[in-house]
DSSP file (Angstrom, degrees, kcal/mol; ACC not computed):
  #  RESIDUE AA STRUCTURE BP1 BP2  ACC     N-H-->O    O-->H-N    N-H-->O    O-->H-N    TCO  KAPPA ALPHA  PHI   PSI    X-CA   Y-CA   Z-CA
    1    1 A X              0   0    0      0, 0.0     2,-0.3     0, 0.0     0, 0.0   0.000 360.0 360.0 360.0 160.1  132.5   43.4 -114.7
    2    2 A X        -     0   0    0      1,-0.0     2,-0.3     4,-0.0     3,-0.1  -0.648 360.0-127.9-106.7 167.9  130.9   40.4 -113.5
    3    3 A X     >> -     0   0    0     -2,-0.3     4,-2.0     1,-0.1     5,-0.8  -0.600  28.5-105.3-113.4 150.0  130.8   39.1 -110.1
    4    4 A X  H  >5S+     0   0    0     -2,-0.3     4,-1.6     1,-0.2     5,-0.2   0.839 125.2  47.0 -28.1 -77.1  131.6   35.9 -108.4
    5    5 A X  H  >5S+     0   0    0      1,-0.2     4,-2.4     2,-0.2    -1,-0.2   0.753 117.1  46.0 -49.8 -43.7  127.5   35.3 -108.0
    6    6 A X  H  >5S+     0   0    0      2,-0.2     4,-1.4     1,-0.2     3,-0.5   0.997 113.0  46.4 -69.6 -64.5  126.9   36.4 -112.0
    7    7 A X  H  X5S+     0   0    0     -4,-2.0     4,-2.0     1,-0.3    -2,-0.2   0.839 113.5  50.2 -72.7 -13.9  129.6   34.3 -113.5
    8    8 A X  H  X<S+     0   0    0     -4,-1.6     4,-3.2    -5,-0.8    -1,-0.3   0.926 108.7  50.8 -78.4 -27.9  128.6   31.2 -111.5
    9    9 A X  H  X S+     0   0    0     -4,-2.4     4,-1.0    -3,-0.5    -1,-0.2   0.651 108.0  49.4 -86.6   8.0  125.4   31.4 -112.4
   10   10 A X  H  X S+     0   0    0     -4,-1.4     4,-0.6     2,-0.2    -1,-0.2   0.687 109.2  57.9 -94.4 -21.4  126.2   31.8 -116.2
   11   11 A X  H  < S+     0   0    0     -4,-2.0    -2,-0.2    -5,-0.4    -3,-0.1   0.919 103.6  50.5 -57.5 -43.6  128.3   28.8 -115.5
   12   12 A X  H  X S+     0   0    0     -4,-3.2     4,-1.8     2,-0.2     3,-0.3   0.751 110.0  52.0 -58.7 -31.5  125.2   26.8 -114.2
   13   13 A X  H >< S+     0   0    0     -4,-1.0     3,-2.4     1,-0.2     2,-0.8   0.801 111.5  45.5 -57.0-109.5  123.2   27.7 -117.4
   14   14 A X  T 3< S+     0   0    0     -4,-0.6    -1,-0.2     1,-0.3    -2,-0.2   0.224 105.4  54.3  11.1 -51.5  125.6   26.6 -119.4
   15   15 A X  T >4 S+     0   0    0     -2,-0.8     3,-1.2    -3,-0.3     4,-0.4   0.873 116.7  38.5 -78.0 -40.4  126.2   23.7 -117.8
   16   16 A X  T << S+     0   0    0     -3,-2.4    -2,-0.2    -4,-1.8    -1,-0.2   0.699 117.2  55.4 -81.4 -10.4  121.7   22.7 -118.1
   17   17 A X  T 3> S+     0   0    0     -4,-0.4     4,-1.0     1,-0.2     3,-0.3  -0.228  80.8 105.5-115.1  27.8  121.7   24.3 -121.9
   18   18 A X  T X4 S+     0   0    0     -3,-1.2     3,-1.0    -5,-0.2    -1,-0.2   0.998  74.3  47.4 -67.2 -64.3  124.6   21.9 -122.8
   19   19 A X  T 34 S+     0   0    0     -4,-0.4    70,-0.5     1,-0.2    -1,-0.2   0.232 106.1  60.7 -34.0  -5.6  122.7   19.5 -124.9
   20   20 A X  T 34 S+     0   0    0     -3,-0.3    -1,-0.2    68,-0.1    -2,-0.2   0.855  98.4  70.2 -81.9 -42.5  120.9   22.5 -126.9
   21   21 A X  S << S-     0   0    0     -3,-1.0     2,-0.5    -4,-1.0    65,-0.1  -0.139  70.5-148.2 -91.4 149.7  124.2   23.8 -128.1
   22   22 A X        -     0   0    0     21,-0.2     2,-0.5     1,-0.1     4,-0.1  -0.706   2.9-156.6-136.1 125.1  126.6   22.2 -130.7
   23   23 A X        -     0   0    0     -2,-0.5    -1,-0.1     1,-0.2    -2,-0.0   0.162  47.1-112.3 -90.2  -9.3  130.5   22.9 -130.2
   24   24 A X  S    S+     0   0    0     -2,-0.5    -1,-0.2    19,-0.1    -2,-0.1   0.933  75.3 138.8  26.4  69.4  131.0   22.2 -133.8
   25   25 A X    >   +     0   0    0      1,-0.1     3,-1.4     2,-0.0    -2,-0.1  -0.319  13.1 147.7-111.1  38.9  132.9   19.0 -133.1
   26   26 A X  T 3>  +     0   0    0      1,-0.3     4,-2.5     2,-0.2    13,-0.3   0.189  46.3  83.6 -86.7   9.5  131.2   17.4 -135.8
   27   27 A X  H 3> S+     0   0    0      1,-0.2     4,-1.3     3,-0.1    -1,-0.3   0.875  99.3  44.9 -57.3 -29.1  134.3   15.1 -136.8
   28   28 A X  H <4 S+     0   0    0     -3,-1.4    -2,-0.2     2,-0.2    -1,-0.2   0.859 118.8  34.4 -92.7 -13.5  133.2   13.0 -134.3
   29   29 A X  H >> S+     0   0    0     54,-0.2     4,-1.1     3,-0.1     3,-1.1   0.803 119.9  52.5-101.6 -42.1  129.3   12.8 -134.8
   30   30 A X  H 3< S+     0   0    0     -4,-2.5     7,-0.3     1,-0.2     5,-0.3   0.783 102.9  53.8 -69.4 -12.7  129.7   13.0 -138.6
   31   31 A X  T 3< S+     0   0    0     -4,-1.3    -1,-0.2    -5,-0.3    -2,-0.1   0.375 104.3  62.7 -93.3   9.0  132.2   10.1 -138.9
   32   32 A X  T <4 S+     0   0    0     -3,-1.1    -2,-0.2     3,-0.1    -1,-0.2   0.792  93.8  78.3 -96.8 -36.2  129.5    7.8 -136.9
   33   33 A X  S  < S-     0   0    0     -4,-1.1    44,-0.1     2,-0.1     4,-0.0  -0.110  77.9-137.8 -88.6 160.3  127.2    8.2 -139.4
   34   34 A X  S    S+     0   0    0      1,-0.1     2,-0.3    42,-0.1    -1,-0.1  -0.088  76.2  75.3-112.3  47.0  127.0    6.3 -142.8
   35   35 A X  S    S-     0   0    0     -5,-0.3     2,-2.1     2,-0.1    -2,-0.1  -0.858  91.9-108.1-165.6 123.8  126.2    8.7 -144.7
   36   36 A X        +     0   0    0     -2,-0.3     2,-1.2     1,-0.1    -5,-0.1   0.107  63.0 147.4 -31.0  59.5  128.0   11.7 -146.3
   37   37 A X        -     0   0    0     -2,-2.1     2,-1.9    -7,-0.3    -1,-0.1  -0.610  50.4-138.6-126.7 110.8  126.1   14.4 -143.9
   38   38 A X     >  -     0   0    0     -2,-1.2     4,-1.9     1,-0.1     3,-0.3  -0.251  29.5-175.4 -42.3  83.8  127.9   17.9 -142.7
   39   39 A X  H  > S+     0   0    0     -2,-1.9     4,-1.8   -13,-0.3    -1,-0.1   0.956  76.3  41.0 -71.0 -62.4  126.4   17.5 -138.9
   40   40 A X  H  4 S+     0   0    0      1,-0.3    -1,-0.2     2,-0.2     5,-0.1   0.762 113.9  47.7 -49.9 -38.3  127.7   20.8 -137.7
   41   41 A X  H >>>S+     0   0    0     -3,-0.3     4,-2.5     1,-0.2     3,-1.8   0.899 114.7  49.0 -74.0 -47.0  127.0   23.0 -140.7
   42   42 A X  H 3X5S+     0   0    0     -4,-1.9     4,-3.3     1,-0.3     2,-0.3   0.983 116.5  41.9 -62.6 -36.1  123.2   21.4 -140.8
   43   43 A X  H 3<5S+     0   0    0     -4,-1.8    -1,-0.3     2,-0.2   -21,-0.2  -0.197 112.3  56.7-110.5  39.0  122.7   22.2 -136.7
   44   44 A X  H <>5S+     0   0    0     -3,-1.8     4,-3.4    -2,-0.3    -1,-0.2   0.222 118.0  36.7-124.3 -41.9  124.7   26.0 -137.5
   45   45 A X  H  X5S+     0   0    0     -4,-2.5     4,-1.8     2,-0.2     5,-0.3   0.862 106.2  57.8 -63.5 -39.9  121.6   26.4 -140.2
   46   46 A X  H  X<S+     0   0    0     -4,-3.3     4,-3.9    -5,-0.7    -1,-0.2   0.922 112.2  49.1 -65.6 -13.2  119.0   24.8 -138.2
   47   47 A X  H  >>S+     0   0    0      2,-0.2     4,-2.0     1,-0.2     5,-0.9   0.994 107.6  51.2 -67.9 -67.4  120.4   28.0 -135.7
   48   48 A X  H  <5S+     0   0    0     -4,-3.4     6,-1.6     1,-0.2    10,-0.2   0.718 116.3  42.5 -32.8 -26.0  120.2   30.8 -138.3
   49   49 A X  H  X5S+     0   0    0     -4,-1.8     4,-1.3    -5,-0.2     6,-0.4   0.898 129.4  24.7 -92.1 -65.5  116.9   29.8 -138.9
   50   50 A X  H  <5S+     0   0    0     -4,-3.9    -2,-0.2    -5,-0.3    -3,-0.2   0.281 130.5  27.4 -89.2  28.9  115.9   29.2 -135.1
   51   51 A X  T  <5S+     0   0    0     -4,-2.0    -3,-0.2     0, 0.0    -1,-0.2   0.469 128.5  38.3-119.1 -58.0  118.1   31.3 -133.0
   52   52 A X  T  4<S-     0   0    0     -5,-0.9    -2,-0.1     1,-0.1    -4,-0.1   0.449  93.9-128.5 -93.3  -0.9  118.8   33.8 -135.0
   53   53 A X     <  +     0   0    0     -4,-1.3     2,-1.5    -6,-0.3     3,-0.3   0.503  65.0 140.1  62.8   5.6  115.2   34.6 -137.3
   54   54 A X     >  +     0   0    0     -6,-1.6     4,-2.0     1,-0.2     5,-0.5   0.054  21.9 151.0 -73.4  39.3  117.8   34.3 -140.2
   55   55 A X  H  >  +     0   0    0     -2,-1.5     4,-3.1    -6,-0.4    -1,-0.2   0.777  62.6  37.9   3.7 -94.3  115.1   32.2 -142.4
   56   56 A X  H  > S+     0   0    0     -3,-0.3     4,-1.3     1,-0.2     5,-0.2   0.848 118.2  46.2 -56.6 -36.7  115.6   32.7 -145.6
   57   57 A X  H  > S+     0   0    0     -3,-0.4     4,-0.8     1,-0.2     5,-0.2   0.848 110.9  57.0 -83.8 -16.4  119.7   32.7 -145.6
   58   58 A X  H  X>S+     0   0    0     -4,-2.0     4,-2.4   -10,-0.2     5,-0.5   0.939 113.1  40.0 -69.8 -56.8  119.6   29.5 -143.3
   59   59 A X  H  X5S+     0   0    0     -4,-3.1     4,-1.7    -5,-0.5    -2,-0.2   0.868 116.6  51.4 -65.1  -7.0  117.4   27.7 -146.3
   60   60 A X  H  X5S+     0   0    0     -4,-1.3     4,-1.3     2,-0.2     5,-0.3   0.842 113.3  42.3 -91.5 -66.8  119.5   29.3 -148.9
   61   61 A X  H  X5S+     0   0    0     -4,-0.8     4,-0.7     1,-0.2    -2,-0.2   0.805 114.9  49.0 -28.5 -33.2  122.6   28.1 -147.3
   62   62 A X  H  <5S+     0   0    0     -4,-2.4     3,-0.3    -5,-0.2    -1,-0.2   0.871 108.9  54.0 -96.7 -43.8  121.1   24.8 -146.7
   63   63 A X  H  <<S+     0   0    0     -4,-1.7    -2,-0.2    -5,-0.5    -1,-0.2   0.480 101.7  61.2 -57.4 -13.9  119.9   24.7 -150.5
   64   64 A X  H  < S+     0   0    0     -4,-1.3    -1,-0.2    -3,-0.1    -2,-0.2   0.662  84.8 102.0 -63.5 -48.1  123.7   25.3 -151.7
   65   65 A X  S  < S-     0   0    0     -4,-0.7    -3,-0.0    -5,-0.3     5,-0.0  -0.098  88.7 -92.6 -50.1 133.3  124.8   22.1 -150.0
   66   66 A X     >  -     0   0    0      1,-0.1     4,-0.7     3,-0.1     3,-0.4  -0.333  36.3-111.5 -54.2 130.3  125.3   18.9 -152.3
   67   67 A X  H >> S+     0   0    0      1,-0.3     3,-2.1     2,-0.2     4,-1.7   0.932 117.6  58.2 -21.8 -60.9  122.3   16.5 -152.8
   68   68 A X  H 34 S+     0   0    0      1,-0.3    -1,-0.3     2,-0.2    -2,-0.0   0.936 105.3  46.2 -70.4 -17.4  124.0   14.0 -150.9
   69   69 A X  H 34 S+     0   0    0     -3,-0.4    -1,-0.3     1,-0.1    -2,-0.2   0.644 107.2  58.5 -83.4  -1.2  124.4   16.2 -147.8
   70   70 A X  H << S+     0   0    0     -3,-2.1    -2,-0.2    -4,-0.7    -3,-0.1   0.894  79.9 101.3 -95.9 -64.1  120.7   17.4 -147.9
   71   71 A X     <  +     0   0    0     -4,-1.7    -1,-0.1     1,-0.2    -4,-0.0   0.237  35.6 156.2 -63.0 117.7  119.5   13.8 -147.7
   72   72 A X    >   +     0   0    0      3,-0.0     3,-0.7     2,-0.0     2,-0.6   0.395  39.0 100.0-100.2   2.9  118.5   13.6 -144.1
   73   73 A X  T 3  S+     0   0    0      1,-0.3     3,-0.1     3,-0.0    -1,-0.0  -0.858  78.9  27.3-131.7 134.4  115.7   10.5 -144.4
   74   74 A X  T 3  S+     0   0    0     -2,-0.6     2,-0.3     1,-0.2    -1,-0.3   0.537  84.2 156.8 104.0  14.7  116.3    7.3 -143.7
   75   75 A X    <   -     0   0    0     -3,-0.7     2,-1.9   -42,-0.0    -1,-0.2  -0.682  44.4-150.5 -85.0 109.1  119.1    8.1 -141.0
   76   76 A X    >   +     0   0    0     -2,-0.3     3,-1.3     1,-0.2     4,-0.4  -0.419  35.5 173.1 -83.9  72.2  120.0    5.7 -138.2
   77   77 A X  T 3>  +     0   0    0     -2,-1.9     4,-0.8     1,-0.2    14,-0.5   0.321  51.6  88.7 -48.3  -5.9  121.0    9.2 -136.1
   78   78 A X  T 34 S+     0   0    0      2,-0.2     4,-0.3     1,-0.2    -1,-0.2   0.390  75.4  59.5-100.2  15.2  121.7    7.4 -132.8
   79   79 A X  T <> S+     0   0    0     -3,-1.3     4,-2.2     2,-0.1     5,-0.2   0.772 110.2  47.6-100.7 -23.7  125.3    6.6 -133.2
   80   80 A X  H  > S+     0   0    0     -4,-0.4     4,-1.7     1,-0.2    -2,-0.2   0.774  99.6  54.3 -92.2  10.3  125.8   10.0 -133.5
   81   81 A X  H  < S+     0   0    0     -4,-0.8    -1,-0.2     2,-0.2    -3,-0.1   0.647 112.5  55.0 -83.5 -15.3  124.0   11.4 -130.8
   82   82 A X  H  4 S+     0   0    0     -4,-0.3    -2,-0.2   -53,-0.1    -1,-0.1   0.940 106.2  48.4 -43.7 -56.3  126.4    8.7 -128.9
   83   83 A X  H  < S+     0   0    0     -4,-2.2   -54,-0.2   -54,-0.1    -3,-0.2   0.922  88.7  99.1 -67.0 -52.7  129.7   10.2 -130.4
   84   84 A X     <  -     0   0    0     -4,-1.7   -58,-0.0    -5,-0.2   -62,-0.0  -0.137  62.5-164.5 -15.6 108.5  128.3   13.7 -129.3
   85   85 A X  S    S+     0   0    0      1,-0.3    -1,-0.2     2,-0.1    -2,-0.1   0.630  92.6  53.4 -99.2 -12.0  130.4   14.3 -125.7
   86   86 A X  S    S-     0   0    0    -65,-0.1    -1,-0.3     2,-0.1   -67,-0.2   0.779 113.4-121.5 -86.0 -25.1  127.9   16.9 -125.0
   87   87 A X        +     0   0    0      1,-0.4     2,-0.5    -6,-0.1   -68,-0.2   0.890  46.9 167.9  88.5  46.1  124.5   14.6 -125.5
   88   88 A X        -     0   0    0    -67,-0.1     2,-2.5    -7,-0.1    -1,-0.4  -0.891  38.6-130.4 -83.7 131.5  123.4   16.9 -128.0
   89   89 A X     >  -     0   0    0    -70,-0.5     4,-1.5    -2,-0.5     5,-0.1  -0.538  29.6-177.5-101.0  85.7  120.6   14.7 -129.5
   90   90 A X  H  >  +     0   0    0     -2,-2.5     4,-2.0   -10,-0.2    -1,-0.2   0.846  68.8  59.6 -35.8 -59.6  121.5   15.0 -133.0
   91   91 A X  H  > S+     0   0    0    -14,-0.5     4,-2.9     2,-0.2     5,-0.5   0.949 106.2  56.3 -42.2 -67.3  118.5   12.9 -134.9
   92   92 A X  H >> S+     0   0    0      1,-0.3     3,-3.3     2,-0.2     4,-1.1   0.734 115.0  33.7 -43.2 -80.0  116.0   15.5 -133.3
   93   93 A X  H 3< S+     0   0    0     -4,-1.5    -1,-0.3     1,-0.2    -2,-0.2   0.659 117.6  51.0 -62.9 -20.7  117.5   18.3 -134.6
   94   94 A X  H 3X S+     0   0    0     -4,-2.0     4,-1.5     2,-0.2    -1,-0.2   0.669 107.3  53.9 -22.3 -48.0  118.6   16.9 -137.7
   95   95 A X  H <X S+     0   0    0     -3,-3.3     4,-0.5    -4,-2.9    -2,-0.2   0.584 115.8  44.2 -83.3 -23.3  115.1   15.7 -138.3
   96   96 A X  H  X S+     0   0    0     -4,-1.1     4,-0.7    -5,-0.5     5,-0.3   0.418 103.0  60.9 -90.2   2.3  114.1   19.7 -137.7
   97   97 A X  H  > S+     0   0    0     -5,-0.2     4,-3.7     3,-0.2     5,-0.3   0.882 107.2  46.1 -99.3 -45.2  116.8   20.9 -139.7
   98   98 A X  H  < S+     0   0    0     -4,-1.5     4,-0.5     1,-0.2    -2,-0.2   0.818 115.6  47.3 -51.2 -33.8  114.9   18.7 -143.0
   99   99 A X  H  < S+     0   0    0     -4,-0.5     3,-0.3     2,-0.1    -1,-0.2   0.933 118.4  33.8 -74.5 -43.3  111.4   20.0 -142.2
  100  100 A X  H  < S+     0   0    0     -4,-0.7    -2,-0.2     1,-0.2    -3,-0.2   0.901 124.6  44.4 -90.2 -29.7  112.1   24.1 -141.6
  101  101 A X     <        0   0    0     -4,-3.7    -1,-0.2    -5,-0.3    -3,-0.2   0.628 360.0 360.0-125.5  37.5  114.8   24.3 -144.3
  102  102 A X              0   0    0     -4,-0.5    -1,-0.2    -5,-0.3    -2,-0.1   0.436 360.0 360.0 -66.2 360.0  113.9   22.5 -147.4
């Protein structure tokens, strides 16, 4: 079991690693954008690849996805890193999910 001292300090982490993580609550970050683009599923891949060492099945997964969801360039990405209620700064990772898994 964990203790008062343990669980508060997993609370504070949490709290400074908020903006890494994304809740998958991507109605609200994908329906700012104008353009047909899964947010949650792209920043679940960009994990597999860079959380999780899952490489290959993160690009294969990400290579399964319809043309029009792949195209990541040319993206005005700051109304949804607004619509984000955690201040996850979509663009950036977006813009890393198009380099490491094309």
């Amino acid at each position: 079991k964990l203790g008062a001292r343990e669980l508060e300090d997993l609370r504070r982490y949490a709290a400074a690693s908020r903006s890494a993580a994304c809740d998958g609550c991507d109605h609200l970050c994908s329906q700012a954008l104008n353009a047909p683009i899964p947010v949650g599923t792209l920043l679940r891949y960009l994990m597999y690849h860079d959380s999780y060492g899952k490489r290959d099945e993160a690009r294969a997964l990400y290579r399964a996805l319809p043309e029009t969801a792949r195209r990541l360039d040319g993206i005005d990405w700051s109304r949804a890193g607004e619509a984000c209620p955690h201040g996850v700064d979509v663009g950036q990772y977006l813009q890393r999910a198009g380099e490491v898994l094309t």
